[in-house]
Residue frames relative to the residue before (quaternion, step in Angstrom):
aa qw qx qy qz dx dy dz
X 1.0000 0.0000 0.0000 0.0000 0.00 0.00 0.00
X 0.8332 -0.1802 0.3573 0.3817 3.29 -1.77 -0.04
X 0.4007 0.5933 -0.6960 0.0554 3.98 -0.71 0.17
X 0.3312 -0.6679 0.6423 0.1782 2.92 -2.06 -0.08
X 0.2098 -0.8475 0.4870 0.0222 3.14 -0.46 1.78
X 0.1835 -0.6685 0.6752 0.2522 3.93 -1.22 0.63
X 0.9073 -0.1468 0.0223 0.3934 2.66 -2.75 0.03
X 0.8915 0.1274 -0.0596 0.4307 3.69 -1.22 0.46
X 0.5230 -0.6472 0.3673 0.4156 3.68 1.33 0.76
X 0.1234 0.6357 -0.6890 0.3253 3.87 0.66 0.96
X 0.4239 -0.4775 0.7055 0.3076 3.70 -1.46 0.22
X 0.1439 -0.6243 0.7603 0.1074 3.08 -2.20 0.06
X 0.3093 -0.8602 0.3986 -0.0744 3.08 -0.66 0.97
X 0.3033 -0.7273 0.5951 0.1578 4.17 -0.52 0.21
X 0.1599 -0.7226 0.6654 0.0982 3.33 -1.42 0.54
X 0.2737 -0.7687 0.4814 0.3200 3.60 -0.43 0.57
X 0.5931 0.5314 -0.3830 0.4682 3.83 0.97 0.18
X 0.5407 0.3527 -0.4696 0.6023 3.63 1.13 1.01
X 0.3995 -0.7887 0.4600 0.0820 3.07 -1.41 0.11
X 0.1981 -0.9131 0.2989 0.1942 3.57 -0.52 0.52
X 0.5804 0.2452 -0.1244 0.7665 3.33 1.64 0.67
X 0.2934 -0.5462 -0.7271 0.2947 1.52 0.15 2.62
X 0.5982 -0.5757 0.3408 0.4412 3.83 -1.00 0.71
X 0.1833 -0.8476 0.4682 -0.1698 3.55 -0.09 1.48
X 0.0138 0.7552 -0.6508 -0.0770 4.32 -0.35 0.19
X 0.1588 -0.7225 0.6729 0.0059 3.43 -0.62 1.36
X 0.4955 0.6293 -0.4026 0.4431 4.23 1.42 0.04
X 0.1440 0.6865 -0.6638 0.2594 4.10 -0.06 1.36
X 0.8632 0.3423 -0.2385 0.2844 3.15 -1.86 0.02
X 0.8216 -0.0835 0.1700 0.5376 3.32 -0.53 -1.18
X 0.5383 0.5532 -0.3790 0.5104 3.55 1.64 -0.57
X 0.7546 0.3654 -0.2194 0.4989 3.69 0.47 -0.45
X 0.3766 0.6628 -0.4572 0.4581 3.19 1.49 0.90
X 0.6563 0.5510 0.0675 0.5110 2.49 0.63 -2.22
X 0.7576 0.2222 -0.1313 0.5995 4.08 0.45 -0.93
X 0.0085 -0.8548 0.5113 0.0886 3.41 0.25 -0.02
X 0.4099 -0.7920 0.3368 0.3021 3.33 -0.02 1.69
X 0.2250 -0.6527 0.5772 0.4361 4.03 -0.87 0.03
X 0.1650 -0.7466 0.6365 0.1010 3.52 -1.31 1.19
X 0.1032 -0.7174 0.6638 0.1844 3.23 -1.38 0.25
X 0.5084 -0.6295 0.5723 0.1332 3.16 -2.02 -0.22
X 0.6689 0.2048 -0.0738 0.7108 3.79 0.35 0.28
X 0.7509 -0.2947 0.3299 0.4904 2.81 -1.88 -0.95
X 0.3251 -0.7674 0.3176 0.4522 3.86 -0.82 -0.03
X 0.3170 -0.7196 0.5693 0.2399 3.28 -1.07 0.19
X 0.1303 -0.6607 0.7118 -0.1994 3.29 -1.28 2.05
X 0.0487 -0.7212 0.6857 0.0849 2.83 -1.96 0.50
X 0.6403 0.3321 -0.2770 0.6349 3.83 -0.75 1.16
X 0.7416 0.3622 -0.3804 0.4173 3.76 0.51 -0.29
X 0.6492 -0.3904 0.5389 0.3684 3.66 -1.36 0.55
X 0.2438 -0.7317 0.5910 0.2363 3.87 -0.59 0.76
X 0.4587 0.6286 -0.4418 0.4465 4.04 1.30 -0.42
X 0.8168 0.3116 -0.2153 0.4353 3.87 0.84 -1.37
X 0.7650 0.3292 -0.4359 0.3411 3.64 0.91 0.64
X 0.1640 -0.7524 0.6236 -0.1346 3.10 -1.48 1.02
X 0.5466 -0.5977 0.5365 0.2371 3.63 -1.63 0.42
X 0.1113 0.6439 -0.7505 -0.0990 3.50 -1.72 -0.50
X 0.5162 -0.6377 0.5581 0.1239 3.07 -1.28 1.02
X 0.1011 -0.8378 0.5018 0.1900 3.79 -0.01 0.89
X 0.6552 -0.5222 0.2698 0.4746 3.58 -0.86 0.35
X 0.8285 0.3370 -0.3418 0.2886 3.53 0.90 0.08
X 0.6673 -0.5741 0.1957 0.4321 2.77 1.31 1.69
X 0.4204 0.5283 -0.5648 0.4745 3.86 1.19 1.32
X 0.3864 -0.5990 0.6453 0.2748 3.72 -1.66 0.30
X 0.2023 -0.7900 0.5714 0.0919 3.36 -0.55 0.90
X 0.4810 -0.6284 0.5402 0.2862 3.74 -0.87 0.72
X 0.1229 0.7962 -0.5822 -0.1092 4.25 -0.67 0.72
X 0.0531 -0.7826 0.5452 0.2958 3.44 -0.99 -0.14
X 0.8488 0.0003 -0.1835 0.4959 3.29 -1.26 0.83
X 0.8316 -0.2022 0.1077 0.5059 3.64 1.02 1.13
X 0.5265 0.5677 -0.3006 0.5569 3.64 1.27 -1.55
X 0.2448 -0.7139 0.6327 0.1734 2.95 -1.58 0.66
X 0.4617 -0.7934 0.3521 0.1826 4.13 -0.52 1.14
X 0.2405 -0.8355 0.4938 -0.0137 3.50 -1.08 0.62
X 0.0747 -0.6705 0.6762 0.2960 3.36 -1.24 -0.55
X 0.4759 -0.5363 0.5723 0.3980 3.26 -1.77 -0.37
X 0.3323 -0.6379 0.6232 0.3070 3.62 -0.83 0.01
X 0.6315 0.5002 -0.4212 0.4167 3.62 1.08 -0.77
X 0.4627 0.7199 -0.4694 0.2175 3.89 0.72 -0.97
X 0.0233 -0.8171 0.5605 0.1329 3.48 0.77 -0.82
X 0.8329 0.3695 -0.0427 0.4099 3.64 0.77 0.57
X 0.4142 -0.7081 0.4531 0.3489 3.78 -0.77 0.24
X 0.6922 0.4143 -0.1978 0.5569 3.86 0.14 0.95
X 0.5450 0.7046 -0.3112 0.3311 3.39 0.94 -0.75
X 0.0974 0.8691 -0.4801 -0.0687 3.59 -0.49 0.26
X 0.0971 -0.9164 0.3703 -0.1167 3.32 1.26 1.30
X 0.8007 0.3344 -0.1234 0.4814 2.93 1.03 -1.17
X 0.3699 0.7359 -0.4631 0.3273 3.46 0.96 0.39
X 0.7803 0.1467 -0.2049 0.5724 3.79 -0.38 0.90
X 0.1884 -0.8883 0.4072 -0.0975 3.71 0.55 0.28
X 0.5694 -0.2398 0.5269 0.5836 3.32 0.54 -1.03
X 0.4324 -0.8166 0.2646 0.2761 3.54 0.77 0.07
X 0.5558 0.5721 -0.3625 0.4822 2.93 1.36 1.05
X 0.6365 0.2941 -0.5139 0.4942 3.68 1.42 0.16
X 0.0912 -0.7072 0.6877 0.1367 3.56 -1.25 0.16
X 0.6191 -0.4899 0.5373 0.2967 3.24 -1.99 -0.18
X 0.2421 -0.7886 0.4916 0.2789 3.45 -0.46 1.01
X 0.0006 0.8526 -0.4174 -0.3145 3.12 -1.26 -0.51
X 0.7827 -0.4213 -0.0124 0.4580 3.48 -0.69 1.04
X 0.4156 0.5472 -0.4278 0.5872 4.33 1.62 0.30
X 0.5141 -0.5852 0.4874 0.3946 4.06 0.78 -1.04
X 0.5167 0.8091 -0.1552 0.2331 3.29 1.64 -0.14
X 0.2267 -0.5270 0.5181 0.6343 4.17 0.41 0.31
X 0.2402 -0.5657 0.7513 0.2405 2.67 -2.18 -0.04
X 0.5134 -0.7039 0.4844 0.0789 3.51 -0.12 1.40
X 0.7490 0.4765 -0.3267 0.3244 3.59 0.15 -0.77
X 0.6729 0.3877 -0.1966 0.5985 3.68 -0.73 -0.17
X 0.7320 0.4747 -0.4813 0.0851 3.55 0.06 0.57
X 0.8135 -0.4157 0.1718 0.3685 3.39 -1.55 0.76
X 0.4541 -0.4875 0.4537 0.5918 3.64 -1.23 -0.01
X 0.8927 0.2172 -0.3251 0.2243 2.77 -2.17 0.04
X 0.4083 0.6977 -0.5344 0.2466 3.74 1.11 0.50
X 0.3056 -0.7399 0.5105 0.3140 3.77 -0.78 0.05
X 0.3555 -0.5646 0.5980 0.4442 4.05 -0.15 0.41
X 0.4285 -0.4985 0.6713 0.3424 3.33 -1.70 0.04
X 0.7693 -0.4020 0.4392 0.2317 2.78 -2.13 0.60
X 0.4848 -0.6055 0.4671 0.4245 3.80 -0.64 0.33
């Protein structure tokens, strides 16, 4: 399916405990260890993505996070790699985004549970 890869083909991921209306990151502390928001600087700069569905959010420690269609973006720290997609099913709540803001569902591990529609 559809993903949306950063710098050096790293995935980018979604958390379903943030929100995207209002676009919201509920990932601090040790979660922004582990997830390591993607920040930017200026305006961002994408390719493949609707420019209408990307956008920023100031995080409470005064970074600009990168969102897309509201979702606020990540990495894994586990991935260890360009391609990797370790972090996909999580606990079912991190997924792969894809360039709409959507999990991308496919590719996933054993025992993961799709989310509810």
């Amino acid at each position: 399916g559809n993903v949306i890869a950063y710098a050096h083909n790293q995935q980018v991921y979604r958390y379903d405990r943030d929100s995207p209306n209002p676009p919201t990151s509920n990932c601090i502390d040790q979660c922004a260890v582990d997830w390591p928001p993607i920040l930017v600087q200026g305006e961002p700069q994408v390719d493949g993505i609707d420019a209408a569905k990307v956008g920023t959010i100031t995080r409470p420690d005064g970074g600009v996070q990168l969102t897309v269609n509201g979702w606020p973006a990540y990495r894994f720290a586990g991935d260890g790699g360009a391609g990797k997609w370790k972090g996909q099913a999580v606990k079912n709540i991190w997924w792969v985004m894809q360039p709409t803001g959507a999990r991308n569902l496919s590719c996933l591990p054993p025992g993961a549970v799709p989310p509810a529609a």
